[in-house]
N, C-alpha and C positions, 0 to 999 in steps of 0.2 A: 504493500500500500504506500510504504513511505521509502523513498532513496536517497540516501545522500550520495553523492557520486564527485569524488576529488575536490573537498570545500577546502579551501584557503580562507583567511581571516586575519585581519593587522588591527593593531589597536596601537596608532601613531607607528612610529617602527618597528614597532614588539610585533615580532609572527605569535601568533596566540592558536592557533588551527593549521595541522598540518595536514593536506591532502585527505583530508576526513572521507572512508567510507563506512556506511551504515545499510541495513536496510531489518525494515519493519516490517514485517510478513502480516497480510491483513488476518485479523479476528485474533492475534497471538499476544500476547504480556512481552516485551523486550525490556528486558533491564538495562538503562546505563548506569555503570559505574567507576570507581574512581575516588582518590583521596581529594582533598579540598584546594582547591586553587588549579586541577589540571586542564579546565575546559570546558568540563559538561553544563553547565549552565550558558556559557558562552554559545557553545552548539544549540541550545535547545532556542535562544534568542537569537540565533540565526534561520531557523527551522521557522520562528514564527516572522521572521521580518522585521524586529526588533534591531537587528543591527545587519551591515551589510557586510556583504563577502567580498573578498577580494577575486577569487574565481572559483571553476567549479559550479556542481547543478545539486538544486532540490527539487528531487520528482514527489510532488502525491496524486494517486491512481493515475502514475505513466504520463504526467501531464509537468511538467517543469515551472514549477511557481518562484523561482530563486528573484524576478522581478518585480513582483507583484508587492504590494503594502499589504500592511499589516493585516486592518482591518478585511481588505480581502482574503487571505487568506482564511481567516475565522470564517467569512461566509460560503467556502467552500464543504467545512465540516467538520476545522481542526478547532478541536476545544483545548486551550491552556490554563492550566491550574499554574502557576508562578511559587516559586521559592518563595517563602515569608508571608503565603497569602494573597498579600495588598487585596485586602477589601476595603471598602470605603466605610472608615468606623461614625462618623457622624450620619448616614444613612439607614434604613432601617434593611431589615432580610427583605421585605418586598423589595425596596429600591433597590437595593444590591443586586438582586433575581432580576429585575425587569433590564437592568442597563444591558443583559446580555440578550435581551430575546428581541432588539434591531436588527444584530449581527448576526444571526442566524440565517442558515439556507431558506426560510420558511417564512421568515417574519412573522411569527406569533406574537400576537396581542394578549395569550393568555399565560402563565405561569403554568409548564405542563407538571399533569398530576404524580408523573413517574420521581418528582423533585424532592416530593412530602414522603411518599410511597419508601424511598431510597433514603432518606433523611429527614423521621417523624418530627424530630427536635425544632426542624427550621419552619414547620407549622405552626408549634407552640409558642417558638418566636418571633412569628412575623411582622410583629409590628416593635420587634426590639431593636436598638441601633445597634449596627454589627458591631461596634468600640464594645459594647457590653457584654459581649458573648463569649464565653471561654474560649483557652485557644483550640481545643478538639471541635468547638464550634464554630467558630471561626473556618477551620478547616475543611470542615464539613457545606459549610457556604460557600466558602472559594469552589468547592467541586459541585455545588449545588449548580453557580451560577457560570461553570465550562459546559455542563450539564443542559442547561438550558439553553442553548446552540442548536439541539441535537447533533452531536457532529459523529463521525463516523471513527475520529482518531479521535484522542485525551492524551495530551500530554501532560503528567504530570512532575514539577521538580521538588523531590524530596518531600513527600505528603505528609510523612511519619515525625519531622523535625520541631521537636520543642512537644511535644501530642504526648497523653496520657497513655500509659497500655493499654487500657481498653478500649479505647477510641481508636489506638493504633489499631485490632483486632476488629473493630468495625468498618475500617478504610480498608482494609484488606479483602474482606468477606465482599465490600461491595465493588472493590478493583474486579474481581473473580466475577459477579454476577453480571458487569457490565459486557465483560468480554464471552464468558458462557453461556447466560439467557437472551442476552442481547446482539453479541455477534461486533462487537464494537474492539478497535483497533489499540491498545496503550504504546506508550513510550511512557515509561517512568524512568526517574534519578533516585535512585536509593543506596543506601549502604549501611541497613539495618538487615547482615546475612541472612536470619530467621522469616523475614518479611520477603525477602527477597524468593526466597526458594516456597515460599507460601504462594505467592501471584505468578511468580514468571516463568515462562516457555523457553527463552533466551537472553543470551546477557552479550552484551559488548563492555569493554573496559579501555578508557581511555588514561591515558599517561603523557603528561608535557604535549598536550595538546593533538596527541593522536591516537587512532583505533590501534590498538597492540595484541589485545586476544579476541574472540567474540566464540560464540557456538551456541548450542544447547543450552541447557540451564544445567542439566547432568553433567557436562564437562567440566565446568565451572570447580577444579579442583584445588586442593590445598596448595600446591607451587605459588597457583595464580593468586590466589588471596593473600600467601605471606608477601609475594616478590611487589603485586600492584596495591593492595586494598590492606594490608595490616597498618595500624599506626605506629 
C-alpha cells in the first residue's frame, strides 16, 4: 500500500535520511523502529508532507504522492496520529473530532459512530476540553480524530509514550481490530518490544538515518535488538 522508494532528506546541511526504502504491505501492522534521534519521526513527516525531501518517491496505492501537500495527502486516506499527540487542549473532544472530518475522503458532517464504539470514554467526554483529559485520553483522541478521516492507512508515532498500562493494552487490542475486523493499513513507531510483537506482522529498523534490517516480525531477533534497539 505504502512505498518509500530511495528518500533523501537534508535539514540545512545535515543529511538526516539516507536513501530510505520501506514498504507497507496493505491490511498488515509494520513496525518502525529504532533508538531516539535516528530518523523515524523525521520519515514519518516526510511520508505525511510535513517536510520535504531532497529526492526519491512516496508511492501510496502505486500512485507517487512525494509532491503533493499535506493536507492532500490526508484526503486521500492516510490518517496520522503524531508523537506527543498535539490535540488542541483549549477545544473540546467534539471540536477536536470534527477538525478532522473536512479532510476526509468523504467529507462527513457527522462524527462517525465507529469513534465512541472504539473509544467509549470520548462519548463521556464530549463536551470536555481535550487540556483536561488524561494522557491515555488524550491518546485515545488523537487516534479518535486520524480515525475520523476514514482513511485506509494510520500512521501512528509512538502511541504507547508517556500512557498508563492499561491504556497501553487498550491501544493495542484496538491497533489489532482496526487492521483484522476492519482491513485497514498501520505504520507504527514503537519501541515498547512486548507491544511491538502484540500488533505487528513486520518490522523495519532504522539507524543514523537508514533502513538496516526489516522482515517479518518473527525474525526480529536478539542480535538485532542488542546491536540496533538496546539502550
Amino acid at each position: 500500500m505504502l512505498s518509500i522508494e530511495k528518500l533523501n532528506q537534508f535539514y540545512g546541511e545535515s543529511h538526516t535520511l539516507w536513501d530510505i526504502g520501506l514498504e507497507v504491505p496493505k491490511g498488515r501492522c509494520t513496525c518502525l523502529m529504532g533508538r531516539n534521534g535516528v530518523g523515524k519521526t523525521t520519515l514519518l513527516n516526510c511520508i505525511m508532507g510535513l517536510l520535504k525531501v531532497k529526492s526519491g518517491d512516496i508511492l501510496f496505492e502505486k500512485k507517487s504522492i512525494v509532491k503533493l501537500d499535506a493536507d492532500r495527502r490526508a484526503s486521500l486516506g492516510i490518517g496520522y496520529v503524531p508523537q506527543g499527540r498535539q490535540i488542541f487542549p483549549l477545544l473540546t473532544v467534539e471540536e477536536n473530532l470534527r477538525i478532522g472530518l473536512s479532510t476526509g475522503r468523504e467529507k462527513l458532517h457527522k462524527i462517525p459512530d465507529l469513534i465512541f464504539d472504539l473509544f467509549p470514554v470520548l462519548k463521556e467526554m464530549f463536551s470536555r476540553r481535550g487540556g483536561d483529559l488524561s494522557g491515555g485520553q488524550q491518546q485515545q483522541l488523537a487516534i479518535g480524530r486520524a480515525l475520523v478521516l476514514k482513511p485506509s492507512l494510520v500512521i501512528l508515532d509512538e502511541p504507547t509514550e508517556g500512557i498508563q498500562p492499561n491504556i497501553v493494552g487498550e491501544i493495542g487490542e484496538i491497533i489489532n481490530r482496526l487492521r483484522k475486523d476492519m482491513g485497514m493499513t498501520i505504520l507504527l513507531v514503537e519501541q515498547k518490544l512486548k507491544f511491538v510483537h502484540a500488533v505487528a506482522n513486520r518490522f523495519a529498523i532504522m539507524d543514523r538515518g537508514r533502513i538496516v534490517a526489516d522482515g517479518e516480525i518473527e525474525t526480529l531477533n536478539k542480535e538485532m535488538i542488542s546491536k540496533y534497539l538496546t539502550v
